[in-house]
ModelCIF file with pLDDT and N, C-alpha, C, O atoms, coordinates in Angstrom:
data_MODEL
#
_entry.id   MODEL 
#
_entity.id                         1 
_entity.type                       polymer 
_entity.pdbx_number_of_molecules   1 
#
_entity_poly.entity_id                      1 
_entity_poly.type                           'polypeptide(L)' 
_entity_poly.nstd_linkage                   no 
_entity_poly.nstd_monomer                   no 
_entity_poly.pdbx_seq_one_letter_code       
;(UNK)(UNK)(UNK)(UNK)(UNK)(UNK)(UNK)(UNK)(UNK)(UNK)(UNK)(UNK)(UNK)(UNK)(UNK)(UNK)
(UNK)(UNK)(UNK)(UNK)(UNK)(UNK)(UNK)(UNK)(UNK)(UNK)(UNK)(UNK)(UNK)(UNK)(UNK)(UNK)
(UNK)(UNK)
;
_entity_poly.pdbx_seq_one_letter_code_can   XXXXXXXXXXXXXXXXXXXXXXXXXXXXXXXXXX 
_entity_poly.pdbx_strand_id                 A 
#
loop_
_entity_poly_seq.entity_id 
_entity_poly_seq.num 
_entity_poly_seq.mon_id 
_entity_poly_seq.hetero 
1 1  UNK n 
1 2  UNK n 
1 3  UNK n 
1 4  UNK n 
1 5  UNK n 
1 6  UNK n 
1 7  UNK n 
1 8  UNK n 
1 9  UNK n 
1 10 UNK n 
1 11 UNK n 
1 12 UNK n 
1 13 UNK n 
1 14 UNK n 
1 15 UNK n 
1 16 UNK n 
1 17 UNK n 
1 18 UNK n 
1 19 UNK n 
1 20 UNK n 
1 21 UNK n 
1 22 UNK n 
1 23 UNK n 
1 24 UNK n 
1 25 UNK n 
1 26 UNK n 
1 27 UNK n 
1 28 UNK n 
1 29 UNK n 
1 30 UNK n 
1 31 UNK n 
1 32 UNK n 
1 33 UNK n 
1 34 UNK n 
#
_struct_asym.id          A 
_struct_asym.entity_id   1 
#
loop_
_ma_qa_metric.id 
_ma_qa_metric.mode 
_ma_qa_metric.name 
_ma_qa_metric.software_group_id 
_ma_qa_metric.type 
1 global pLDDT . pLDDT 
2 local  pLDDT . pLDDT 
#
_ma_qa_metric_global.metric_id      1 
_ma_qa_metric_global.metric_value   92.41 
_ma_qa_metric_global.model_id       1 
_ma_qa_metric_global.ordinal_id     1 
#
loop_
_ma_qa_metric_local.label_asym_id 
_ma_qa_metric_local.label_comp_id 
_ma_qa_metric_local.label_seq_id 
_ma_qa_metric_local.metric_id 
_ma_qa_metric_local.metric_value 
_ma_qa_metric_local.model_id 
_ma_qa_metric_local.ordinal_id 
A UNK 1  2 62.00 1 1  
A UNK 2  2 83.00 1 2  
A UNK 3  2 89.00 1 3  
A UNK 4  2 94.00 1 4  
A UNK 5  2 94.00 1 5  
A UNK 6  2 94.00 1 6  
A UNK 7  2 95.00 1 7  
A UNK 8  2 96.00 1 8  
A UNK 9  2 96.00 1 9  
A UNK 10 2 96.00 1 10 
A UNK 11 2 97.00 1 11 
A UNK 12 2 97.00 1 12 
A UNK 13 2 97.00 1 13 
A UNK 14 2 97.00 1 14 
A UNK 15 2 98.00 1 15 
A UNK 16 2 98.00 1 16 
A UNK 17 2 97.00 1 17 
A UNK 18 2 98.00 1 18 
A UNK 19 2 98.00 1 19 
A UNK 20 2 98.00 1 20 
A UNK 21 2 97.00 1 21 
A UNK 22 2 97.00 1 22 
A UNK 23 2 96.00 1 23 
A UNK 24 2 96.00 1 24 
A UNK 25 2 96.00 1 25 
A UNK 26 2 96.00 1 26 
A UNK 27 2 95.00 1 27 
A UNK 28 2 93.00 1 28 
A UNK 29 2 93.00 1 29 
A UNK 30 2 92.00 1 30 
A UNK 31 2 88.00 1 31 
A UNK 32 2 85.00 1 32 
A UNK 33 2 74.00 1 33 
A UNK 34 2 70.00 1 34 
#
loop_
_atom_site.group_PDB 
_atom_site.id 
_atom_site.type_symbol 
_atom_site.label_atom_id 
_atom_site.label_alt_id 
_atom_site.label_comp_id 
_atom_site.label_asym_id 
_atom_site.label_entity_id 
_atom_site.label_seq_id 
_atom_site.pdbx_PDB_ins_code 
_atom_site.Cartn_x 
_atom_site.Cartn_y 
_atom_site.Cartn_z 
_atom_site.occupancy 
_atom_site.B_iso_or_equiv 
_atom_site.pdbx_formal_charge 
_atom_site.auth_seq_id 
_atom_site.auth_comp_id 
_atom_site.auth_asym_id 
_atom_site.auth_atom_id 
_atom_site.pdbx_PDB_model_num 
ATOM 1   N N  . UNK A 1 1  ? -23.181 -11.976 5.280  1.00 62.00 ? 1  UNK A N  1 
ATOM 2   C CA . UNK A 1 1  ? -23.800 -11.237 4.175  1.00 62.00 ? 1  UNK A CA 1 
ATOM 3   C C  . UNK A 1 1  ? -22.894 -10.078 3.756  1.00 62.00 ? 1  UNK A C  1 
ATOM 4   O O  . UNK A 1 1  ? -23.129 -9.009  4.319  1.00 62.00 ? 1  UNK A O  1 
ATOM 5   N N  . UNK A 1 2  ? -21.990 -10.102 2.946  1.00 83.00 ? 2  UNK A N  1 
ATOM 6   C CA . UNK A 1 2  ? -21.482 -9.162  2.052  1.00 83.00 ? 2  UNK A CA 1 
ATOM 7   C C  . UNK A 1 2  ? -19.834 -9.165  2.813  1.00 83.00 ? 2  UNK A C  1 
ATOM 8   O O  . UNK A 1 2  ? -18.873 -8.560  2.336  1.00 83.00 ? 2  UNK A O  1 
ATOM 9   N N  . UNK A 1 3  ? -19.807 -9.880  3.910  1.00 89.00 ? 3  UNK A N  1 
ATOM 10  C CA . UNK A 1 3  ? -18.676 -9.891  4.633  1.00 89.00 ? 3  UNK A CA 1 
ATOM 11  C C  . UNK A 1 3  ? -17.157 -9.802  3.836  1.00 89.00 ? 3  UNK A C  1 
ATOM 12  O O  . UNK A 1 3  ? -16.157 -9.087  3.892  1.00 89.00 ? 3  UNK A O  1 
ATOM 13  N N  . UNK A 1 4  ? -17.545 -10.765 3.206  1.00 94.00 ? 4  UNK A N  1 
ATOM 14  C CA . UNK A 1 4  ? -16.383 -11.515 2.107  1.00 94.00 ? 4  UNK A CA 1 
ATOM 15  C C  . UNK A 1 4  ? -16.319 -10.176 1.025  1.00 94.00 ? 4  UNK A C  1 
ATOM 16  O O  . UNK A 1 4  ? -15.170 -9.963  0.638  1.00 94.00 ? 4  UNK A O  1 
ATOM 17  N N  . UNK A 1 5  ? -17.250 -9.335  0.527  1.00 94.00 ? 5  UNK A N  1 
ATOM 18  C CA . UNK A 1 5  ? -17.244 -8.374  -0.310 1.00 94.00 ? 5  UNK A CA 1 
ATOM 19  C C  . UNK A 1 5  ? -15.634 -6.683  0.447  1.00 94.00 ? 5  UNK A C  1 
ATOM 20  O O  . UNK A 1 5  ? -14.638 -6.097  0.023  1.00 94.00 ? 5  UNK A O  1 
ATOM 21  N N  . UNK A 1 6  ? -16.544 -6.752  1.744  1.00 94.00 ? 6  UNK A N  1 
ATOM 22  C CA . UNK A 1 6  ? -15.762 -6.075  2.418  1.00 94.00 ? 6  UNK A CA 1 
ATOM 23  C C  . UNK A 1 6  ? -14.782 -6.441  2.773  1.00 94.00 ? 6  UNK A C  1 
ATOM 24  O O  . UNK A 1 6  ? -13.917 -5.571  2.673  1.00 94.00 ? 6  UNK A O  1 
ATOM 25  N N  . UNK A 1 7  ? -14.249 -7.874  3.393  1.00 95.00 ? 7  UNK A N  1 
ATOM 26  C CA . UNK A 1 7  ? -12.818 -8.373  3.674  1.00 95.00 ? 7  UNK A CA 1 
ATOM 27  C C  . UNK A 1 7  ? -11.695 -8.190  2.382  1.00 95.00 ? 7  UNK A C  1 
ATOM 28  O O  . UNK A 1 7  ? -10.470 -8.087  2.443  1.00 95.00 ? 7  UNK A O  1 
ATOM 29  N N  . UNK A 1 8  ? -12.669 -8.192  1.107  1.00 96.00 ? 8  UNK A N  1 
ATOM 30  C CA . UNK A 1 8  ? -11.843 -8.420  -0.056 1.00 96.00 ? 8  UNK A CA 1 
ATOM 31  C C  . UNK A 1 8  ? -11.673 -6.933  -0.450 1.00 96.00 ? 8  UNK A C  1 
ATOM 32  O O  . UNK A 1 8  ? -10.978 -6.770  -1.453 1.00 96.00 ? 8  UNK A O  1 
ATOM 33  N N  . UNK A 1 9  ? -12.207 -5.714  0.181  1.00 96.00 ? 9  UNK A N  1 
ATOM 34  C CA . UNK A 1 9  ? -11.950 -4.370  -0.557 1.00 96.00 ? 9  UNK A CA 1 
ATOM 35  C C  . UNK A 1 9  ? -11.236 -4.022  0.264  1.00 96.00 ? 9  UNK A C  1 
ATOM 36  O O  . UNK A 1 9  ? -10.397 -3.206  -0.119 1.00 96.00 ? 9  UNK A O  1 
ATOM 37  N N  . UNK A 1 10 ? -11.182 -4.463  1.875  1.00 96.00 ? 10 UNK A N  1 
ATOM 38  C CA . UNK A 1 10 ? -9.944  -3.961  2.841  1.00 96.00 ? 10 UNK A CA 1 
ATOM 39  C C  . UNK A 1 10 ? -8.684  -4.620  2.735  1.00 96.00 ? 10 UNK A C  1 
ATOM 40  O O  . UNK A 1 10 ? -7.755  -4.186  3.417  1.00 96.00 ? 10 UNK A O  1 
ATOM 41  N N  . UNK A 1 11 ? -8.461  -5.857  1.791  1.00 97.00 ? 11 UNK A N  1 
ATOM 42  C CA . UNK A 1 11 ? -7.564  -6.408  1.719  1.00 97.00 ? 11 UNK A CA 1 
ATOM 43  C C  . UNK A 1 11 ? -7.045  -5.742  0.272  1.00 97.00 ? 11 UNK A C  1 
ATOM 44  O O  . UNK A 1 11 ? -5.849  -5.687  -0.016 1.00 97.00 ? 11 UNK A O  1 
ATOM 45  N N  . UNK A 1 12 ? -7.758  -5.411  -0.307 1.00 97.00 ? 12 UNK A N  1 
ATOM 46  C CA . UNK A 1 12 ? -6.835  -4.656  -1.641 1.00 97.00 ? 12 UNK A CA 1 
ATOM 47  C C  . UNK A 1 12 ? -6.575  -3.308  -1.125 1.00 97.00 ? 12 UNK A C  1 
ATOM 48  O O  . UNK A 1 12 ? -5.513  -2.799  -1.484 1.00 97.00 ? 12 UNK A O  1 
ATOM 49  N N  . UNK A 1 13 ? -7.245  -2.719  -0.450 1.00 97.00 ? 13 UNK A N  1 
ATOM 50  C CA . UNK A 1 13 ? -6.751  -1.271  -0.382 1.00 97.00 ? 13 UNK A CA 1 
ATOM 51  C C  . UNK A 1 13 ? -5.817  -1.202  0.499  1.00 97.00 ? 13 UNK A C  1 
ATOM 52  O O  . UNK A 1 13 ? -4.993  -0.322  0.247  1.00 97.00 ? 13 UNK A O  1 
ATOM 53  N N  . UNK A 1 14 ? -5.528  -2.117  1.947  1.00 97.00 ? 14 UNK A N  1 
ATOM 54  C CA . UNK A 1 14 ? -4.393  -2.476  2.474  1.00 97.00 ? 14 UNK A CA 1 
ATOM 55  C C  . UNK A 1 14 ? -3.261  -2.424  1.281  1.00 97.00 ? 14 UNK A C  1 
ATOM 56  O O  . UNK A 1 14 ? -2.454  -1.526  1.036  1.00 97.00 ? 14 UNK A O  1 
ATOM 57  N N  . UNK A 1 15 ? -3.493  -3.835  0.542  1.00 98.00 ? 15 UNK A N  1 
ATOM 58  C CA . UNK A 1 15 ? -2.415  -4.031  -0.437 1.00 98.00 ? 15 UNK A CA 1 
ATOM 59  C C  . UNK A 1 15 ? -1.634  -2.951  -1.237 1.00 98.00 ? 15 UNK A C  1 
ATOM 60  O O  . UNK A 1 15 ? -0.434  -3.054  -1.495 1.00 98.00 ? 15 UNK A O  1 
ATOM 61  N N  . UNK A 1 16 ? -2.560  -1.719  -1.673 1.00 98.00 ? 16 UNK A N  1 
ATOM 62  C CA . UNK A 1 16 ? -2.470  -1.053  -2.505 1.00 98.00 ? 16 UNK A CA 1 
ATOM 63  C C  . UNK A 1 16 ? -1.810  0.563   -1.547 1.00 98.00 ? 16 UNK A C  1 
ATOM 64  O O  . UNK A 1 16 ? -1.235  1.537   -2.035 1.00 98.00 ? 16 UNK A O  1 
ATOM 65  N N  . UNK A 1 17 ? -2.203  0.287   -0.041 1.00 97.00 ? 17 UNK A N  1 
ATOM 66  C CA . UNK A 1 17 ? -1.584  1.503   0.566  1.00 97.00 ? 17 UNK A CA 1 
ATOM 67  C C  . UNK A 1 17 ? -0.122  0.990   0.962  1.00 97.00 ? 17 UNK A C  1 
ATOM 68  O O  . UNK A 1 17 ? 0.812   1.742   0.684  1.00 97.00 ? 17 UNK A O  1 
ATOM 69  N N  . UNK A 1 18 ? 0.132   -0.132  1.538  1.00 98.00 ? 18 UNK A N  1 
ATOM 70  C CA . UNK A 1 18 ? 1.469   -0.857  1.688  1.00 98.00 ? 18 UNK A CA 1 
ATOM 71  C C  . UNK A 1 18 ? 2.179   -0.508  0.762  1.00 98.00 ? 18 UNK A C  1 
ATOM 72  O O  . UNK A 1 18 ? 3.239   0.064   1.014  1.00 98.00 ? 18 UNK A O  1 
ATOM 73  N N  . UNK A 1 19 ? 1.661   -0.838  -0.971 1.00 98.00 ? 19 UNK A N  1 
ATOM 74  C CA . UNK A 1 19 ? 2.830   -1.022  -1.620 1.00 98.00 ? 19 UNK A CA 1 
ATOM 75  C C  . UNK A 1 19 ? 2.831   1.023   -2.646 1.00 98.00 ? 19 UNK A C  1 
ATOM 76  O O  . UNK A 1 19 ? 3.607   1.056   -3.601 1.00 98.00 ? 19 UNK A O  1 
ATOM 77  N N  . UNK A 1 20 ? 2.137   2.210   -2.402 1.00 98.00 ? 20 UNK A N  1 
ATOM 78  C CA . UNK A 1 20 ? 2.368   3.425   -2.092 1.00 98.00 ? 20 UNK A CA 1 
ATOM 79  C C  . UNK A 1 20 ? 3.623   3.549   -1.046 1.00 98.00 ? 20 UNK A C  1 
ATOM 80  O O  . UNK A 1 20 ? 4.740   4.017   -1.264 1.00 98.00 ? 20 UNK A O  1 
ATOM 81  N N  . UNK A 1 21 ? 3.105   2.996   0.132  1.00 97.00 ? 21 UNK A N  1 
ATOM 82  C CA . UNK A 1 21 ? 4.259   3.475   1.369  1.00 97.00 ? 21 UNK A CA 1 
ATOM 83  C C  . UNK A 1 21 ? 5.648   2.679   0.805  1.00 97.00 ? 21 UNK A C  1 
ATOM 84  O O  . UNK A 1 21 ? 6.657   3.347   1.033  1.00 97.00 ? 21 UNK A O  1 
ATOM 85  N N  . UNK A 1 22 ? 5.845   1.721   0.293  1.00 97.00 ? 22 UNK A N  1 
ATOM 86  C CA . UNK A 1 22 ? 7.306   1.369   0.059  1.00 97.00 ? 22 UNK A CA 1 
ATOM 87  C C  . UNK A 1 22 ? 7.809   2.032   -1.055 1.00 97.00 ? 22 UNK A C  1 
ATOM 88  O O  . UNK A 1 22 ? 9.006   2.309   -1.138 1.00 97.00 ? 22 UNK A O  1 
ATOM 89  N N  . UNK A 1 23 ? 6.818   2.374   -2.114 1.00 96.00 ? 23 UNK A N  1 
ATOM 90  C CA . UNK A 1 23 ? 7.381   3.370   -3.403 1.00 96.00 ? 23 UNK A CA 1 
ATOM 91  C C  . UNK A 1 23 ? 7.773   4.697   -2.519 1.00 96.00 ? 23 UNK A C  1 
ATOM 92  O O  . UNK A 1 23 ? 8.986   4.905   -2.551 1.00 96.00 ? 23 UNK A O  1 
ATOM 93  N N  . UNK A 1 24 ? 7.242   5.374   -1.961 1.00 96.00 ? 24 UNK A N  1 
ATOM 94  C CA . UNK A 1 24 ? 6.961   6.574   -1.515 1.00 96.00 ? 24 UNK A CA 1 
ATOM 95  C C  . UNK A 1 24 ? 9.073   6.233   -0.454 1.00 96.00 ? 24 UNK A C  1 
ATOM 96  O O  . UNK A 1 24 ? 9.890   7.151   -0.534 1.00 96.00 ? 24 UNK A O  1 
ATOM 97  N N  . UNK A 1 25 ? 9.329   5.352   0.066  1.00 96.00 ? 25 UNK A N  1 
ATOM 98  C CA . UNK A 1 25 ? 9.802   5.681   1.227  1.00 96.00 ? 25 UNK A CA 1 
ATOM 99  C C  . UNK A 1 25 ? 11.132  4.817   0.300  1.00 96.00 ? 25 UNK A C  1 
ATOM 100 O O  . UNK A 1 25 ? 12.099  4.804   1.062  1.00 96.00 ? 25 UNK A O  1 
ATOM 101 N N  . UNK A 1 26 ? 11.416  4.280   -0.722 1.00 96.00 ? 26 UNK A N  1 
ATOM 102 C CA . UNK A 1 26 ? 12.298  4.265   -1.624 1.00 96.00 ? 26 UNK A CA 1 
ATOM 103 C C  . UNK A 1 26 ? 12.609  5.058   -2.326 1.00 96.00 ? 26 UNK A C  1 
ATOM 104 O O  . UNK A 1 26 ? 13.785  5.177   -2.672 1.00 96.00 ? 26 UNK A O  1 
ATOM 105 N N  . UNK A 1 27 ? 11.644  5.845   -2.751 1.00 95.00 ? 27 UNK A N  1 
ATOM 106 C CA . UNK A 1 27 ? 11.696  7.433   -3.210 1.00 95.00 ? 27 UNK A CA 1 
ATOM 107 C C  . UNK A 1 27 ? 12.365  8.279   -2.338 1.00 95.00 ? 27 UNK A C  1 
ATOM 108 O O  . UNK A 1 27 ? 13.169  9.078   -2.819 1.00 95.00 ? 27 UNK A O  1 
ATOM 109 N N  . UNK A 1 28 ? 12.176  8.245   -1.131 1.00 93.00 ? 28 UNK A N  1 
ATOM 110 C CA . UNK A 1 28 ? 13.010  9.105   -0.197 1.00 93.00 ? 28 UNK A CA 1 
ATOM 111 C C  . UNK A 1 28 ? 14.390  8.722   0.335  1.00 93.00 ? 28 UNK A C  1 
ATOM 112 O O  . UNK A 1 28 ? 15.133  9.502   0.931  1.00 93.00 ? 28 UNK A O  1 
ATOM 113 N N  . UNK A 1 29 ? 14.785  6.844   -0.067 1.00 93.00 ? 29 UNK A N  1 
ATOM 114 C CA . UNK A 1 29 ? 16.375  6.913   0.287  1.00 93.00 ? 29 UNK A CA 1 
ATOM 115 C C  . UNK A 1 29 ? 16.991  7.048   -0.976 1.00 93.00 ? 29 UNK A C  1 
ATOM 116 O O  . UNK A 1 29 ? 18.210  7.213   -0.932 1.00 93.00 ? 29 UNK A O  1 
ATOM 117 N N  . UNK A 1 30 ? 16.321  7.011   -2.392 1.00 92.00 ? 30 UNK A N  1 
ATOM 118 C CA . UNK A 1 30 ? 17.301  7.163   -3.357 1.00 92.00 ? 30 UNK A CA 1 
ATOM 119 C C  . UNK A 1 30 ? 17.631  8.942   -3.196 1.00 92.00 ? 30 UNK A C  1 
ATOM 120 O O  . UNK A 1 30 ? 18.595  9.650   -3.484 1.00 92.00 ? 30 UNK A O  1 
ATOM 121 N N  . UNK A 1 31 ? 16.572  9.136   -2.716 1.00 88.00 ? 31 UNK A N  1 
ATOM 122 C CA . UNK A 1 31 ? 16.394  11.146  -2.788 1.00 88.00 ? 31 UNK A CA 1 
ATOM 123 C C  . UNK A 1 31 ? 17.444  11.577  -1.900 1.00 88.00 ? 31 UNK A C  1 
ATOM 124 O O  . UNK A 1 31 ? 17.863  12.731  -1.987 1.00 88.00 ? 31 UNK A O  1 
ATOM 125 N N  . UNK A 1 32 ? 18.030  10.564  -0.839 1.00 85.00 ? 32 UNK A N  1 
ATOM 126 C CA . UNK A 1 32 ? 18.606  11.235  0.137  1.00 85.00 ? 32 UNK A CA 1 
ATOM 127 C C  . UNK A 1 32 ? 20.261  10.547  -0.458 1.00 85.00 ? 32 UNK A C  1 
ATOM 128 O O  . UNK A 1 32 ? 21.209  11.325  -0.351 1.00 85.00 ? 32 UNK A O  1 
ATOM 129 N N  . UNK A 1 33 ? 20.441  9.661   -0.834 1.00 74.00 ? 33 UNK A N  1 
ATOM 130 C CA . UNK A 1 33 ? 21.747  9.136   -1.546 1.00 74.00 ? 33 UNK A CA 1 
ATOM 131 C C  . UNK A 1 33 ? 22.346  9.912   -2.285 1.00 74.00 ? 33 UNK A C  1 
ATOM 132 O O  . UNK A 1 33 ? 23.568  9.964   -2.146 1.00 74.00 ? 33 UNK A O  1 
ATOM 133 N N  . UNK A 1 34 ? 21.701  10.768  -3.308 1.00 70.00 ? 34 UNK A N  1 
ATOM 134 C CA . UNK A 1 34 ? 22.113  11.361  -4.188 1.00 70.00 ? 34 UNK A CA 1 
ATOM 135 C C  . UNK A 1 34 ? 22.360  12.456  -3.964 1.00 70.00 ? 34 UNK A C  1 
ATOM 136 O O  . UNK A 1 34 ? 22.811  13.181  -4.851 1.00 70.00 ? 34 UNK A O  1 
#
């Protein structure tokens, strides 16, 4: 009951903090290159 509701909002907000942390930490080797 609602399982699938919740698997599917922890799987986007996973998705959506993963792809923050790779902007965020590409942001910090172009920051450090230059």
């Amino acid at each position: 009951m609602g399982g699938e509701i919740l698997n599917a909002a922890l799987l986007s907000f996973g998705l959506i903090f993963v792809g923050w942390g790779l902007g965020a930490l590409l942001l910090k080797i172009q920051g450090t290159e230059e």
